[in-house]
Backbone and ligand atoms as CSV (ligand in chain L), in Angstrom:
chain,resi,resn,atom,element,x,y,z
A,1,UNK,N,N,-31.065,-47.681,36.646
A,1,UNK,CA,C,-32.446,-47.793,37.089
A,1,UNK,C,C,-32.872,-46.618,37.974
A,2,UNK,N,N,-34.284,-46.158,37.549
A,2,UNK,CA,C,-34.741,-45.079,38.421
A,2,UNK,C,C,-35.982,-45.726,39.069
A,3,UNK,N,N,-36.218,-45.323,40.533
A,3,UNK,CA,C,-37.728,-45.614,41.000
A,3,UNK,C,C,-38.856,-44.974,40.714
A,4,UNK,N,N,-39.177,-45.552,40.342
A,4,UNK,CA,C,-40.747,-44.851,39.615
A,4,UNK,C,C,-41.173,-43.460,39.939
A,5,UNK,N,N,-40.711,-43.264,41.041
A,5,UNK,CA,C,-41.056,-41.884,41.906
A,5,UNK,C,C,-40.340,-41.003,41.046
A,6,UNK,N,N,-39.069,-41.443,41.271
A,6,UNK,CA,C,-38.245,-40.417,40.810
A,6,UNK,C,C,-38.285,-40.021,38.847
A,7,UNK,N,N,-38.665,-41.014,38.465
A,7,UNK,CA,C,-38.800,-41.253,36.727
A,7,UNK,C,C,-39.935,-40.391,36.230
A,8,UNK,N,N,-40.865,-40.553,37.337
A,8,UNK,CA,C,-42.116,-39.592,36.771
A,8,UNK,C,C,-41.693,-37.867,37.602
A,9,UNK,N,N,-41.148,-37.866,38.404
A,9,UNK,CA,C,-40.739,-36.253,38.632
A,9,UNK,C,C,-39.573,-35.865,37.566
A,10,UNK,N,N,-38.595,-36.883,37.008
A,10,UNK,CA,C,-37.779,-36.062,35.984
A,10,UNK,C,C,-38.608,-35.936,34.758
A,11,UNK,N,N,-39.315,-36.604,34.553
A,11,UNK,CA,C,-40.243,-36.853,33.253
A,11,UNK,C,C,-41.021,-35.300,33.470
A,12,UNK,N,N,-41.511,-35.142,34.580
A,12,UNK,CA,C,-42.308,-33.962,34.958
A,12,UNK,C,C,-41.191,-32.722,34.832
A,13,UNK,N,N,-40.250,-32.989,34.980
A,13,UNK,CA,C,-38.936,-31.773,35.119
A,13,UNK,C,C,-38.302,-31.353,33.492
A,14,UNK,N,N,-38.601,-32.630,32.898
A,14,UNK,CA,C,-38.488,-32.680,31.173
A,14,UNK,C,C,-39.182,-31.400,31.011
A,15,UNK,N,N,-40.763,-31.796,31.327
A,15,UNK,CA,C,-41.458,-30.649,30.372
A,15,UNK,C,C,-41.543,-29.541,31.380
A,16,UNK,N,N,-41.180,-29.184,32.350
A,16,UNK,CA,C,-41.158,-27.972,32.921
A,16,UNK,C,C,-39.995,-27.271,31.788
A,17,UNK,N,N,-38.822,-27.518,31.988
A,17,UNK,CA,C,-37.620,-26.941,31.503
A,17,UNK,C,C,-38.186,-26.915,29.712
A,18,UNK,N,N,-38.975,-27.323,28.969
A,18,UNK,CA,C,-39.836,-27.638,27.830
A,18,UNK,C,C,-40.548,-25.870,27.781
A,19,UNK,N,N,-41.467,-26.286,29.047
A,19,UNK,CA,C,-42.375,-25.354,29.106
A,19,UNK,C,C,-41.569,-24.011,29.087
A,20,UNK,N,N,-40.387,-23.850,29.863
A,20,UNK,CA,C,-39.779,-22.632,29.838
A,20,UNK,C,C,-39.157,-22.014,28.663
A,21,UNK,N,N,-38.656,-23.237,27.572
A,21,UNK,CA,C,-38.588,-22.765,26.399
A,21,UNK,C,C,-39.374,-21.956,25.627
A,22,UNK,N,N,-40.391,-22.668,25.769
A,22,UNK,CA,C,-41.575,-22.119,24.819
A,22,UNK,C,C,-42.552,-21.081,25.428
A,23,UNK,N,N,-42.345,-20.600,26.966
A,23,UNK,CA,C,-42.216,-19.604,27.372
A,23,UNK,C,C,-41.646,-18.125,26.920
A,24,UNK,N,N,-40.560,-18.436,26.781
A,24,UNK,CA,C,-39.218,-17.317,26.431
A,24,UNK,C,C,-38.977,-17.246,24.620
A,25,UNK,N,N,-39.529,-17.643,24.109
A,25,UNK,CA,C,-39.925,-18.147,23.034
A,25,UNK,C,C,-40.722,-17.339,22.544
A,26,UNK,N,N,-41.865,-17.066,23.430
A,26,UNK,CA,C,-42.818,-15.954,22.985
A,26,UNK,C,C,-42.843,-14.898,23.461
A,27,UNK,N,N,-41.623,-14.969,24.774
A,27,UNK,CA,C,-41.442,-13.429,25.339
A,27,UNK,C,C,-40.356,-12.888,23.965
A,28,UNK,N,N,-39.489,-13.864,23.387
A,28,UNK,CA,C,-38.774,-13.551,22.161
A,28,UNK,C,C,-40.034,-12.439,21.268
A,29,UNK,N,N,-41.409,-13.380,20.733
A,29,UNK,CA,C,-41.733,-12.937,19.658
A,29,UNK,C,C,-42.713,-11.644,19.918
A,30,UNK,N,N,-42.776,-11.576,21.559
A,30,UNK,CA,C,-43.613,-10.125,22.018
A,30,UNK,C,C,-42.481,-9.191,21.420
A,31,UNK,N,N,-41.408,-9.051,22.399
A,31,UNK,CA,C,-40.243,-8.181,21.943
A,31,UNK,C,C,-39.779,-8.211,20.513
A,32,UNK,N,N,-39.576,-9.119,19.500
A,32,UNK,CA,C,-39.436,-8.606,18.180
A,32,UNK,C,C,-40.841,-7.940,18.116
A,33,UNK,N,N,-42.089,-7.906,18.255
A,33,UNK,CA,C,-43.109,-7.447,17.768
A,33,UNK,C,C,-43.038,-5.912,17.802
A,34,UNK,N,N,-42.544,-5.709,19.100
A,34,UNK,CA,C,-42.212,-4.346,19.365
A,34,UNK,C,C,-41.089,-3.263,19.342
A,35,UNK,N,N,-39.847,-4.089,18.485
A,35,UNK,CA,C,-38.810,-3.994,17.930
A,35,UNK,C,C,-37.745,-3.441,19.208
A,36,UNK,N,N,-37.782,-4.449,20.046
A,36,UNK,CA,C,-36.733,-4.448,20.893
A,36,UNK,C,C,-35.732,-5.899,20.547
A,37,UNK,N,N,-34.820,-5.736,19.892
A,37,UNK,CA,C,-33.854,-6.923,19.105
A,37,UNK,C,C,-33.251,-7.614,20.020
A,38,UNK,N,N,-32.593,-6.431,20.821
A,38,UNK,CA,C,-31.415,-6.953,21.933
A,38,UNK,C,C,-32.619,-7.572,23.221
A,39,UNK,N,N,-33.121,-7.301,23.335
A,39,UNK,CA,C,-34.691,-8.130,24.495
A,39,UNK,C,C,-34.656,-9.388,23.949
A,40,UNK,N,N,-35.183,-9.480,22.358
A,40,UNK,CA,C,-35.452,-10.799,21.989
A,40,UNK,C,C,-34.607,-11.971,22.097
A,41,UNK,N,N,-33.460,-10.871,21.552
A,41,UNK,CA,C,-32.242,-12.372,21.308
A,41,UNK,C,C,-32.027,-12.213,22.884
A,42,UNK,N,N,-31.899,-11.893,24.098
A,42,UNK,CA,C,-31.976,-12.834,25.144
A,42,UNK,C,C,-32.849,-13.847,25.321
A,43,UNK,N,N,-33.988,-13.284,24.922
A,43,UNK,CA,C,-34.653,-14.629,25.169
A,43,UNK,C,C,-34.671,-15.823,24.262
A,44,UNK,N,N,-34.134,-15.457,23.106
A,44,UNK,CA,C,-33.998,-17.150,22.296
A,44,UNK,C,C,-32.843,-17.453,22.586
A,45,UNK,N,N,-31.670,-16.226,23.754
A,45,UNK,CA,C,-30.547,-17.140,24.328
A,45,UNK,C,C,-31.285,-18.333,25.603
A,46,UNK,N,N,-32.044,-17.498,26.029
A,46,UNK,CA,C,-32.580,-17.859,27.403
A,46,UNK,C,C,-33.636,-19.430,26.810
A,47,UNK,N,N,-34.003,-19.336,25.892
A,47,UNK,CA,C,-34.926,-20.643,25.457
A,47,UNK,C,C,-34.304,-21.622,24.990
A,48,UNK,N,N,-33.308,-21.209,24.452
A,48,UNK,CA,C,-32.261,-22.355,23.806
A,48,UNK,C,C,-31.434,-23.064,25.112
A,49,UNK,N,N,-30.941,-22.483,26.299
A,49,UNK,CA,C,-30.617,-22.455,27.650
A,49,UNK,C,C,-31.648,-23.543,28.582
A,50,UNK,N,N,-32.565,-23.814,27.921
A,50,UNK,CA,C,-33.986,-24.534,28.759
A,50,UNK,C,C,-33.965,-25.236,27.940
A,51,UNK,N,N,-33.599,-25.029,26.652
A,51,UNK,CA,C,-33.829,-26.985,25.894
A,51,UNK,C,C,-32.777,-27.619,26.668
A,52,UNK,N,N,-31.552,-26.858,26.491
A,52,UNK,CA,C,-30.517,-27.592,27.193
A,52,UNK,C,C,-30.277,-28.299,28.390
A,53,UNK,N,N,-31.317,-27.350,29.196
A,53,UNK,CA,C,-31.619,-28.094,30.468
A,53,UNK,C,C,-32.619,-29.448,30.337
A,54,UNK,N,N,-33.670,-29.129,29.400
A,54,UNK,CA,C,-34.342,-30.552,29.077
A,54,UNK,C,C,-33.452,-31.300,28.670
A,55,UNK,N,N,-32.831,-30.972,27.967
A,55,UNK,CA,C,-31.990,-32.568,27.433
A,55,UNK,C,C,-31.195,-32.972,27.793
A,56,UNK,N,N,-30.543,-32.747,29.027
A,56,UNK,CA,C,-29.456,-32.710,30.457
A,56,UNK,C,C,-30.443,-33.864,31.192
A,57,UNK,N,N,-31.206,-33.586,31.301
A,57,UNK,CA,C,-32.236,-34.240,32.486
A,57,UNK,C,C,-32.644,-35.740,31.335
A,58,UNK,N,N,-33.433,-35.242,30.256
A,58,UNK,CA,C,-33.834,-36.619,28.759
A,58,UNK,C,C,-32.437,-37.454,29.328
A,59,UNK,N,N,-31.019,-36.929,28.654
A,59,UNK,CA,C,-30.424,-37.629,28.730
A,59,UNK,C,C,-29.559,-38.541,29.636
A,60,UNK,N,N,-30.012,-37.987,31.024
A,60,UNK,CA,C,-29.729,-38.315,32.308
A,60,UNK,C,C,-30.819,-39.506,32.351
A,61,UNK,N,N,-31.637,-39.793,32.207
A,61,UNK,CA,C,-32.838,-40.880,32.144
A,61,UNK,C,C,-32.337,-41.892,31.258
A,62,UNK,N,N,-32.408,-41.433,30.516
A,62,UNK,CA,C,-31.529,-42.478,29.744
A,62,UNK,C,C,-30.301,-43.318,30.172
A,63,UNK,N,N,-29.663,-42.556,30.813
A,63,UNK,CA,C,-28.799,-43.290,31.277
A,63,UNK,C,C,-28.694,-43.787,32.060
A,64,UNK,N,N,-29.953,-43.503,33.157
A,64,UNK,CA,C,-30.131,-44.747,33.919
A,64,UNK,C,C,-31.204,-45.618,33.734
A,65,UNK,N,N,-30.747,-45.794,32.441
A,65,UNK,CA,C,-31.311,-47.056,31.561
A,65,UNK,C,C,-33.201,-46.737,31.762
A,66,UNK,N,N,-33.595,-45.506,32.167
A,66,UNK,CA,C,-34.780,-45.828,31.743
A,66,UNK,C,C,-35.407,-44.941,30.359
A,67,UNK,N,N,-36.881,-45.118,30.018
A,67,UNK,CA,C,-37.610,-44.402,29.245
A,67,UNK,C,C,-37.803,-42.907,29.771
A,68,UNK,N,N,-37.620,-41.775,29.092
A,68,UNK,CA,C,-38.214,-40.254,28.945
A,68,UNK,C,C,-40.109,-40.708,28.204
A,69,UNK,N,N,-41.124,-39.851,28.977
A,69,UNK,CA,C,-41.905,-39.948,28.533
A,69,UNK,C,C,-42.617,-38.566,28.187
A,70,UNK,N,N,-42.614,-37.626,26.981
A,70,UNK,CA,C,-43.241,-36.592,26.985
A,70,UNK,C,C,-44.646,-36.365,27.096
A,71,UNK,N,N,-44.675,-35.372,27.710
A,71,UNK,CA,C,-46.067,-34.813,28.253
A,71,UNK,C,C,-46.662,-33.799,26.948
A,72,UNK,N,N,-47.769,-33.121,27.095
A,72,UNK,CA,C,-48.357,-31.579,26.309
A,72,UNK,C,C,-47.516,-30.713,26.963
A,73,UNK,N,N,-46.770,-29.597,26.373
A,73,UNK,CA,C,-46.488,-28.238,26.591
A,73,UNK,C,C,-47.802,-27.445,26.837
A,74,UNK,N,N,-47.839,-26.407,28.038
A,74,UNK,CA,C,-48.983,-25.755,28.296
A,74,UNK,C,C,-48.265,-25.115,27.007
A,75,UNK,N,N,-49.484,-23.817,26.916
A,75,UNK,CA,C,-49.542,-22.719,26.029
A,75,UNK,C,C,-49.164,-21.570,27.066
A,76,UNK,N,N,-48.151,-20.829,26.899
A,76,UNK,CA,C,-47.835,-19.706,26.978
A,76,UNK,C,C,-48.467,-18.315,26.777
A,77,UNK,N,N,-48.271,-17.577,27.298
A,77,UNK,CA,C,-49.103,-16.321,27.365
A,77,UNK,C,C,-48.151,-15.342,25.757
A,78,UNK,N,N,-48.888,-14.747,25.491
A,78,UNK,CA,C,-48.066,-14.004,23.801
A,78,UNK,C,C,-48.289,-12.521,24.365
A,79,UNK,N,N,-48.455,-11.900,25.284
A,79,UNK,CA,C,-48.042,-10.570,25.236
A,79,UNK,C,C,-47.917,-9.936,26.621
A,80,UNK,N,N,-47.533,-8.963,26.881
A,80,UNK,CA,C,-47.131,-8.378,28.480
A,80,UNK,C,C,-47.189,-7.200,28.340
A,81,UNK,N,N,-47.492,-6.020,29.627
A,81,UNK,CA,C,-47.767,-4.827,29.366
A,81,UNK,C,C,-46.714,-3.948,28.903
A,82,UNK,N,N,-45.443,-4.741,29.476
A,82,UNK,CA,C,-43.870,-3.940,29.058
A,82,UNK,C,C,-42.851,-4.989,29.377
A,83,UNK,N,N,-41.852,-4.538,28.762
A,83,UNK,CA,C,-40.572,-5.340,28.984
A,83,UNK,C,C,-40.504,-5.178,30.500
A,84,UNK,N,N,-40.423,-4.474,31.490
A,84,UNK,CA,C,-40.311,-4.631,33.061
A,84,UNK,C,C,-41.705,-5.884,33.255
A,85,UNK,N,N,-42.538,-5.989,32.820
A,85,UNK,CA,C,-43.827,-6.833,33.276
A,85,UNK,C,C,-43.381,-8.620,32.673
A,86,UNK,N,N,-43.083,-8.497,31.453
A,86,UNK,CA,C,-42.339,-9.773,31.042
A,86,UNK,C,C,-40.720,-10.413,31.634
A,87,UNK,N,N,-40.279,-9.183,32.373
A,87,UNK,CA,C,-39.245,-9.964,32.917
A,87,UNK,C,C,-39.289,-9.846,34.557
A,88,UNK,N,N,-40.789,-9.619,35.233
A,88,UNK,CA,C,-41.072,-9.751,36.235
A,88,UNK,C,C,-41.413,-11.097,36.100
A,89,UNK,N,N,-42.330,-11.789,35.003
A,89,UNK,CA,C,-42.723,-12.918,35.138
A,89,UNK,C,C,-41.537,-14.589,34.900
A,90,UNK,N,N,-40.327,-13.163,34.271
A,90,UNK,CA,C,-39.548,-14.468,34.302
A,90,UNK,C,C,-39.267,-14.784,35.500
A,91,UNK,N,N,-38.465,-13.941,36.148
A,91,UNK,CA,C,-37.994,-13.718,37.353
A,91,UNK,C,C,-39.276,-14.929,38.667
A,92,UNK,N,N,-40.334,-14.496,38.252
A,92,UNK,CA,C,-41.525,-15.332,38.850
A,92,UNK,C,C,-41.232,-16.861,38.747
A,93,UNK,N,N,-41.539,-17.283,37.364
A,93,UNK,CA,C,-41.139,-18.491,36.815
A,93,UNK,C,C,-39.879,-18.650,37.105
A,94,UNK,N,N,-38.642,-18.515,37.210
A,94,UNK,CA,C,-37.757,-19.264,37.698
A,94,UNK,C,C,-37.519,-19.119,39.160
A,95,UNK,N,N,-38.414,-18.694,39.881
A,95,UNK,CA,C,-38.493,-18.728,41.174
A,95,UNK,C,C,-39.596,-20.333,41.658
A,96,UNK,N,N,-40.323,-20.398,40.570
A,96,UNK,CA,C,-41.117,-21.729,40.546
A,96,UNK,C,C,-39.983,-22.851,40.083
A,97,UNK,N,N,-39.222,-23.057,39.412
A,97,UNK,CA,C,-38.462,-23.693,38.590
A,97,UNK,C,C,-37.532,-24.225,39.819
A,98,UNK,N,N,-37.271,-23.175,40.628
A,98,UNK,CA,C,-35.904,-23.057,41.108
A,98,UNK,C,C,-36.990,-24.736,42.567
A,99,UNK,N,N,-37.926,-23.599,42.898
A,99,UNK,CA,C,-39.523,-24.922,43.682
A,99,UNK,C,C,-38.851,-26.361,42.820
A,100,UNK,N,N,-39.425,-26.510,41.818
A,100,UNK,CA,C,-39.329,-27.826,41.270
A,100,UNK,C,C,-38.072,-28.746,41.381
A,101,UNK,N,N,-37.292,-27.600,41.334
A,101,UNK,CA,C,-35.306,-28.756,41.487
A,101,UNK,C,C,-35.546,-28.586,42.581
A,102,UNK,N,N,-35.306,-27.689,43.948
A,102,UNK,CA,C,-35.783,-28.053,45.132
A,102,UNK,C,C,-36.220,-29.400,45.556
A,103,UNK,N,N,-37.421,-29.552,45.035
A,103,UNK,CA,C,-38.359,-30.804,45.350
A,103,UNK,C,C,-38.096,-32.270,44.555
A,104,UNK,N,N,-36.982,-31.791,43.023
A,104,UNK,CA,C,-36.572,-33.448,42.807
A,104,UNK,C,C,-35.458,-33.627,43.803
A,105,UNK,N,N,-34.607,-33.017,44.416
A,105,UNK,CA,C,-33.529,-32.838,45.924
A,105,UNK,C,C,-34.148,-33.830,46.680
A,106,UNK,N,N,-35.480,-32.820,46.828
A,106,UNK,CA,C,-36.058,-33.795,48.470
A,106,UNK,C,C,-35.861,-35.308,48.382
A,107,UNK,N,N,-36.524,-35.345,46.935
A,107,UNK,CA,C,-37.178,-36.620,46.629
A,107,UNK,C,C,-35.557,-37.521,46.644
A,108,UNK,N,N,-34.856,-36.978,45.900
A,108,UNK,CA,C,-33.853,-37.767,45.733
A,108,UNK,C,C,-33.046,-38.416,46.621
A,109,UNK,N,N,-33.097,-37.152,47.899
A,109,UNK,CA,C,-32.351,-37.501,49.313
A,109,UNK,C,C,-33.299,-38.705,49.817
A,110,UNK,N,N,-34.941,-38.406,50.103
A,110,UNK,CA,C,-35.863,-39.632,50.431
A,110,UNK,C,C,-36.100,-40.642,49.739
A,111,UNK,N,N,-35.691,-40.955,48.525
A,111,UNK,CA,C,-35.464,-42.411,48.132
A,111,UNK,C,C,-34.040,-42.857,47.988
A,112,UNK,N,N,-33.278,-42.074,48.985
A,112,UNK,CA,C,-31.890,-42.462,48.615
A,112,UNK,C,C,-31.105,-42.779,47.329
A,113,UNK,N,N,-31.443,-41.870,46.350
A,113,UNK,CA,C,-30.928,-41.858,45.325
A,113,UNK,C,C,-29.345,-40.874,44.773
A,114,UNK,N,N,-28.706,-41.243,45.554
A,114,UNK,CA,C,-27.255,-40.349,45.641
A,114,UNK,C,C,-26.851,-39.648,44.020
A,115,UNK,N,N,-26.837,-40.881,43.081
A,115,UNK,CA,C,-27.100,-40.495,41.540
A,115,UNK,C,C,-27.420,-39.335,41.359
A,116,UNK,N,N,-28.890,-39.527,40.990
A,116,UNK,CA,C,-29.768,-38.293,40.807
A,116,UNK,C,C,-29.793,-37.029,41.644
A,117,UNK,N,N,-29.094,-37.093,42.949
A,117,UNK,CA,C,-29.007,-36.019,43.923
A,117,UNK,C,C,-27.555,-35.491,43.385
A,118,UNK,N,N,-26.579,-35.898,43.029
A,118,UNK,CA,C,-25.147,-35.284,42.201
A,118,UNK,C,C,-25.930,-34.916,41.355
A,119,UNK,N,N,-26.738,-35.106,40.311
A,119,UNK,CA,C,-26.488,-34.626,39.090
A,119,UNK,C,C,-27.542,-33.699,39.478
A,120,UNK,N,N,-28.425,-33.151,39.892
A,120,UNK,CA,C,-29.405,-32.399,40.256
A,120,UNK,C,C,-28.841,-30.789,40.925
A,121,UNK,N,N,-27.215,-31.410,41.719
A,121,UNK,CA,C,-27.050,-30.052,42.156
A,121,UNK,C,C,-26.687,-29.074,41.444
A,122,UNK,N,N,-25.846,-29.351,39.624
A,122,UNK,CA,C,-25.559,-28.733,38.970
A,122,UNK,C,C,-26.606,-27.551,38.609
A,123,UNK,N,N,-27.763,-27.967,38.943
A,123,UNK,CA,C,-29.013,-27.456,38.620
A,123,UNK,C,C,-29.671,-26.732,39.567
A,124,UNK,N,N,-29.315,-26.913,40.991
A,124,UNK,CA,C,-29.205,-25.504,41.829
A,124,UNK,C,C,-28.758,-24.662,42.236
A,125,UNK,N,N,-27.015,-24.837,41.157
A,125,UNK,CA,C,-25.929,-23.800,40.929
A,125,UNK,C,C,-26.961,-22.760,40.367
A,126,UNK,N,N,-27.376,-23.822,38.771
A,126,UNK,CA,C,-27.663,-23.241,37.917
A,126,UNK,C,C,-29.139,-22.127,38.042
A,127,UNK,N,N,-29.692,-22.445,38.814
A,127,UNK,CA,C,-30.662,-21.931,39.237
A,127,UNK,C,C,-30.550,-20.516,40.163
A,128,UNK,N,N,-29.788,-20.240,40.244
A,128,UNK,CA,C,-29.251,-19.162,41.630
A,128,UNK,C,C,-28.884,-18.533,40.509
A,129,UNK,N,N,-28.240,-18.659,39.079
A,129,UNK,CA,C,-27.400,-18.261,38.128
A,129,UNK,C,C,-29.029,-17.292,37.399
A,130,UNK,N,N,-29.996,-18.391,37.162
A,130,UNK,CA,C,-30.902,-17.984,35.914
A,130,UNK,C,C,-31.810,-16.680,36.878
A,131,UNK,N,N,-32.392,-16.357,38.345
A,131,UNK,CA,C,-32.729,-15.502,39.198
A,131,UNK,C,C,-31.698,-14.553,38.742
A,132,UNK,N,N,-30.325,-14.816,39.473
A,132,UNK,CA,C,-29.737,-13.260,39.482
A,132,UNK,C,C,-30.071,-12.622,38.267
A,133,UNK,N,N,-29.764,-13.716,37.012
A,133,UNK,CA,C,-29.878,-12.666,35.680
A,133,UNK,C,C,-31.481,-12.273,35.338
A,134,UNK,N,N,-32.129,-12.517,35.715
A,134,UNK,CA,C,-33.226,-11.887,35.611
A,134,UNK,C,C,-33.885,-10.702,36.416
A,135,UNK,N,N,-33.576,-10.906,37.612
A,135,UNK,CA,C,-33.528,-9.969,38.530
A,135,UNK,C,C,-32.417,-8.684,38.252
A,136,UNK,N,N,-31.219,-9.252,37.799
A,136,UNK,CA,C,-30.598,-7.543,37.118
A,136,UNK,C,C,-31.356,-6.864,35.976
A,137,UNK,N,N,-31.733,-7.357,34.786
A,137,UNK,CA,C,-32.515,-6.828,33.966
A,137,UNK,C,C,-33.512,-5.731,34.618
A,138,UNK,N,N,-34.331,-6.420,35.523
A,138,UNK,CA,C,-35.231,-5.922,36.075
A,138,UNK,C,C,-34.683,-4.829,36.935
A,139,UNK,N,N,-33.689,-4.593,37.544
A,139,UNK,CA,C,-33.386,-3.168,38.547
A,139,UNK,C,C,-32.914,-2.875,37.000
A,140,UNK,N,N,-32.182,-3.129,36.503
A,140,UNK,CA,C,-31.809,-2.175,35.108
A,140,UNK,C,C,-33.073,-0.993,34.608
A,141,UNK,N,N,-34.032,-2.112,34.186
A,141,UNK,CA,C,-35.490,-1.521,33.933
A,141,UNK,C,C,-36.149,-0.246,34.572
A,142,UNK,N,N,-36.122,-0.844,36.105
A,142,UNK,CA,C,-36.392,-0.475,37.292
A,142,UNK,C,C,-35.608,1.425,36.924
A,143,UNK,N,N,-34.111,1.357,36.818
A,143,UNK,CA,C,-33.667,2.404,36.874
A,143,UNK,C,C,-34.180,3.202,35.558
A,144,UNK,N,N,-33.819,2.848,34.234
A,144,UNK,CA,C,-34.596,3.626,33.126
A,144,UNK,C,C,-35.822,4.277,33.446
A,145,UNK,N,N,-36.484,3.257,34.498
A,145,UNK,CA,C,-38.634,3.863,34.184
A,145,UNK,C,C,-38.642,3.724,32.644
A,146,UNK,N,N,-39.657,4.993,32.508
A,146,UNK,CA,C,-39.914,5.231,31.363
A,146,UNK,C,C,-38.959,5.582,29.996
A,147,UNK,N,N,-37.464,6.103,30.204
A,147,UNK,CA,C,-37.058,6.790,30.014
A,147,UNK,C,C,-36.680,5.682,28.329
A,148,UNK,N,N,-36.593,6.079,26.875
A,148,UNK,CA,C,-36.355,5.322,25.690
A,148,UNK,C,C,-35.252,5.258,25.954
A,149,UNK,N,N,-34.341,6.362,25.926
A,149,UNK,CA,C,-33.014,6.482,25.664
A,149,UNK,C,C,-32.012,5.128,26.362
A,150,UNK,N,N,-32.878,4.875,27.789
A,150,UNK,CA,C,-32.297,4.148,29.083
A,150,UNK,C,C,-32.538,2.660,28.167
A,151,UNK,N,N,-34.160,2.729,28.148
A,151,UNK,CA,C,-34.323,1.435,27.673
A,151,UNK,C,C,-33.364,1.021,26.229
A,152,UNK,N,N,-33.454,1.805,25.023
A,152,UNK,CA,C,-32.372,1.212,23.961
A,152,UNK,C,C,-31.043,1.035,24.078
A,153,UNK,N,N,-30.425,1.470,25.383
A,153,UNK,CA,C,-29.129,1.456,25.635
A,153,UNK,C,C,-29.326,-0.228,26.705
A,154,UNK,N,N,-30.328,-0.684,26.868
A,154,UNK,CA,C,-30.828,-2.086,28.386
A,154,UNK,C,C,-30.538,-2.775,26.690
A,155,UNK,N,N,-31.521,-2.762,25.656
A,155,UNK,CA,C,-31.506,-3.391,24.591
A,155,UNK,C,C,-30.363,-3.665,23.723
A,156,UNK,N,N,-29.397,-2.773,23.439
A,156,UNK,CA,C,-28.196,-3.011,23.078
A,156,UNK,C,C,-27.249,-4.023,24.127
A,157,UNK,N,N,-27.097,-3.873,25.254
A,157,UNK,CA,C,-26.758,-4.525,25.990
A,157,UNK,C,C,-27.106,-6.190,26.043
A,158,UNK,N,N,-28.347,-6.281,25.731
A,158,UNK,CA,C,-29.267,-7.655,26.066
A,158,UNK,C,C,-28.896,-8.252,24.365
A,159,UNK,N,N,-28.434,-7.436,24.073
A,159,UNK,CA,C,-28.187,-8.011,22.040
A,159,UNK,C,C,-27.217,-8.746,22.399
A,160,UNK,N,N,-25.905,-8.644,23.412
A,160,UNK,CA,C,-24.637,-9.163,22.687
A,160,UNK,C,C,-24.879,-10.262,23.887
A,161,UNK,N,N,-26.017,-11.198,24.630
A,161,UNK,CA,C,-25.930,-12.119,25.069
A,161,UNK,C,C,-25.670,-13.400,23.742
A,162,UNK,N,N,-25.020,-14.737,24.064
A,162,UNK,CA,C,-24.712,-15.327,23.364
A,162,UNK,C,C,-24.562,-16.691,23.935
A,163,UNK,N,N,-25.706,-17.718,23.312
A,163,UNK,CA,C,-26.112,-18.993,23.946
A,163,UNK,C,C,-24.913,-19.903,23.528
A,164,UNK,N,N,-23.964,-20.463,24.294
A,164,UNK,CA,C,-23.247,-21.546,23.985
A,164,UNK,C,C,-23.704,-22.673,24.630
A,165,UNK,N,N,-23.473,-24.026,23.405
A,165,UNK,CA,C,-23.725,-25.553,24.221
A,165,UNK,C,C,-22.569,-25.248,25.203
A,166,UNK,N,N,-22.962,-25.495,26.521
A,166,UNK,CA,C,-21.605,-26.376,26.790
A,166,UNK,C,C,-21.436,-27.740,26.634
A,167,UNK,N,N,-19.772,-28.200,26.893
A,167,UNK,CA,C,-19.434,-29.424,26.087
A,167,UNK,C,C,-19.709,-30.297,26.604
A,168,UNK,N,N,-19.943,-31.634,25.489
A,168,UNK,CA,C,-20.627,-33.007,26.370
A,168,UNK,C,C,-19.813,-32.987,27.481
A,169,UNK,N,N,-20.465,-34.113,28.321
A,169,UNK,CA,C,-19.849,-34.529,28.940
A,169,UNK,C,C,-19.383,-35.786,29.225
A,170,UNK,N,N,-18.013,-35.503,29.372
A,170,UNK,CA,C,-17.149,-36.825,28.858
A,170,UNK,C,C,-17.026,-38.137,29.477
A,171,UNK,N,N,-18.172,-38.016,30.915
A,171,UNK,CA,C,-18.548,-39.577,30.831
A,171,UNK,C,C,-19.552,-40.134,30.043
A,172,UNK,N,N,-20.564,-38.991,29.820
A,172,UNK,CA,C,-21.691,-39.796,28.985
A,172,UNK,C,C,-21.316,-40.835,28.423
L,1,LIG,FE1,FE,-34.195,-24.363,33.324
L,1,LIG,FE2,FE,-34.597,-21.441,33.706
L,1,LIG,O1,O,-34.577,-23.086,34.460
């Protein structure tokens, strides 16, 4: 059982981690547009990485026996002035993200929900994890400037990222 409080902030945390998919999703289809490969496939590592987090949280509701209720996905923005400008905004957005687990914490500590406060911290490991890597890209960037040569050598690099599930988990 969850308290209502808390059911409608994971429900709300569903489609954030939703929203970030389909975020990165279209930072994917800016960067194929502009034939940066190794850019893209981070980000359909990085979107596939945010379903996972939705369905960590779906299936955490579930298990405490209540209903997931989906919301509308906003619409996402489809283009950016440069790869440094699209991964300023990630860097942005998971600085909001990182706000939102923050604040299911609070909540969790103020309705005394010990549960949901364990399983939540995995998620402000994880959060310290999804900043740094965005924030290196960006001094990466930062150092190229303008320079192609810099940037297709950032792009080769960003190719051999590689999204793994990790494995259930074996109390589920
Ligand atoms: Fe699910 Fe990037 O935070």
């Amino acid at each position: 059982m969850l308290k209502e409080k808390m059911l409608t902030a994971f429900n709300k945390q569903i489609n954030a981690e939703m929203y970030s998919a389909y975020l990165y999703l279209s930072m994917e289809a800016y960067f194929q547009s502009i034939n940066l490969k190794g850019f893209a496939n981070w980000m359909r590592a990085q979107a596939q990485e945010e379903m996972m987090h939705a369905m960590k949280i779906y299936d955490f509701v579930f298990e405490r026996g209540e209903k997931v209720t989906l919301e509308a996905i906003d619409k996402p923005e489809s283009s950016w002035d440069s790869p440094l400008a699209a991964f300023k905004e990630v860097l942005k957005h998971e600085q909001y993200v990182t706000s939102l687990i923050n604040d299911l914490v609070d909540l969790a500590i103020e309705e005394k929900d010990h549960a949901s406060n364990i399983f939540l911290q995995w998620f402000i490991t994880e959060q310290v994890e999804e900043e740094a890597s965005a924030d290196e890209v960006i001094q990466r960037l930062k150092l190229v400037k303008e320079n192609n040569a810099g940037l297709f050598m950032i792009d080769a690099q960003l190719g051999t990222r590689v999204f793994t599930m990790p494995p259930a988990d074996p109390d589920a």
